[in-house]
C-alpha positions, 0 to 999 in steps of 0.5 A, a space after each residue: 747138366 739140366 736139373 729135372 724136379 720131380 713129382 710121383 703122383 699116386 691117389 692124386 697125392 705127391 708121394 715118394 716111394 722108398 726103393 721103389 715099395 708101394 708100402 714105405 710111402 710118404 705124402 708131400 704137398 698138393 702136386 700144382 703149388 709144388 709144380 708152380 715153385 718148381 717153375 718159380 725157383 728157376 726149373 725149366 723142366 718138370 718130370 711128373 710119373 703117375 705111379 698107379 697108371 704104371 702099376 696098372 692099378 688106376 690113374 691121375 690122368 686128369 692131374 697130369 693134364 693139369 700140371 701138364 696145362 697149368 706149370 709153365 714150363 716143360 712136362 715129360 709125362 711117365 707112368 702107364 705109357 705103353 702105346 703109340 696112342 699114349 704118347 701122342 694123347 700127351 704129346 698132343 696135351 702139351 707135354 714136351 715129352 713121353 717117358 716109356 719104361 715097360 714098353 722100351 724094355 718089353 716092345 724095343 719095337 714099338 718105343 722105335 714106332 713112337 720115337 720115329 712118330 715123334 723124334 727127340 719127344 720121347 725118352 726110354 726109362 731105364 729103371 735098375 734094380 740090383 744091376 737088372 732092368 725092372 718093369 711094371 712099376 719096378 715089380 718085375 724083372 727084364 732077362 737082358 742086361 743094362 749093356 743089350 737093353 741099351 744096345 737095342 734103343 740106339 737106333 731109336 730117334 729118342 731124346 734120352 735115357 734115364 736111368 733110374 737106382 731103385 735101390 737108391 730111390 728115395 734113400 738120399 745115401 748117394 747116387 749109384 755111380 757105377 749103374 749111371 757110368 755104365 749106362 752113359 759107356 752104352 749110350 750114345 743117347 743123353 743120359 739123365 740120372 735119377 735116384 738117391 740124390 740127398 746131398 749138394 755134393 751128390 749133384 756135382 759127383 753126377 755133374 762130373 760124370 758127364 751125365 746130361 740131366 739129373 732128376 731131383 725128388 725127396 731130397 727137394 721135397 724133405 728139404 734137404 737143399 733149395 733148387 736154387 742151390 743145387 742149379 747153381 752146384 750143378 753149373 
């Protein structure tokens, strides 16, 4: 299971949101020497959301070109990308891949267009909240289920899905099972989880479920273990 340090960028800071509320937010460490120790530690990936851009209220573009630019290692781009244009701009910046939330669940049609431009560089966010799909910065809500929102990507060339526990994110009480055991039944793309990860012994129940790939945020930013620790839980 690939482990995927996270950072989420708003007002040019790291921050991590607690359930998803722009309100409940803590500010960690400058967002390049966080990417770097990542790099430094052993990550070979690096998942970097620009919060405002997904809001759609700014954004830290050119901060995400340079950790894009400046980390070393692989960068999957999220936050505010919606276009077939977005994902060529990062493609084209050096990103390994594109990550589209609102556009995979509002235009299936167009994250199709991009994922055939760009096969196995993009990756549908399926963001969850009370069992439904969120959008817009998880302010809003999609009518389909988690079942039919997955059933309408698989066609797609895409490199994965990544579900993500609003509910859990940023909580570090445990990582939601059920949402991830039902999405990886629905997908025959690879699945990484992402949300509520506090606990050594959290990462290897996501490991157990066969999931491919596991993101990694406040849990390594509030210290609760070294990234070190969880590569060698989670092999």
């Amino acid at each position: 299971m690939l482990l995927i340090p996270s950072l989420d960028l708003r007002g040019g800071r790291c921050v991590r949101l607690l359930k998803g509320d722009f309100e409940q937010e803590t500010v960690y460490g400058d967002p390049l020497e966080l990417a770097r120790a990542y790099a430094a530690a052993g990550a070979s990936r690096l998942h970097v959301v620009d919060l405002d851009a997904a809001r759609g209220d700014g954004s830290n573009r050119e901060l995400v070109g340079r950790l894009v630019a400046g980390t070393g290692i692989a960068v999957q781009v999220a936050g505010g990308v919606r276009s077939l244009e977005d994902v060529a701009g990062w493609l084209a910046a050096g990103a390994a891949a594109a990550v589209m939330g609102t556009t995979a669940v509002r235009q299936p049609e167009l994250l199709r267009e991009a994922a055939d431009a760009y096969p196995g560089r993009v990756l549908a966010a399926l963001d969850v909240r009370a069992g439904r799909p969120a959008v817009t910065g998880w302010t809003d809500f999609a009518e389909l289920s988690l079942t039919q929102m997955v059933a309408r990507w698989e066609e797609a060339p895409l490199e994965g899905v990544i579900v993500t526990s609003i509910d859990r994110d940023g909580t570090l009480a445990g990582p939601d099972l059920e949402t991830l055991g039902e999405v990886l039944r629905a997908s025959r793309h690879p699945v990484t989880y992402s949300g509520g990860i506090g606990r050594l012994e959290d990462v290897v129940a996501v490991a157990e479920t066969g999931a491919d790939g596991l993101i990694l945020g406040k849990a390594l930013l509030a210290g609760r273990f070294e990234l070190a620790e969880a590569l060698a839980a989670a092999s």
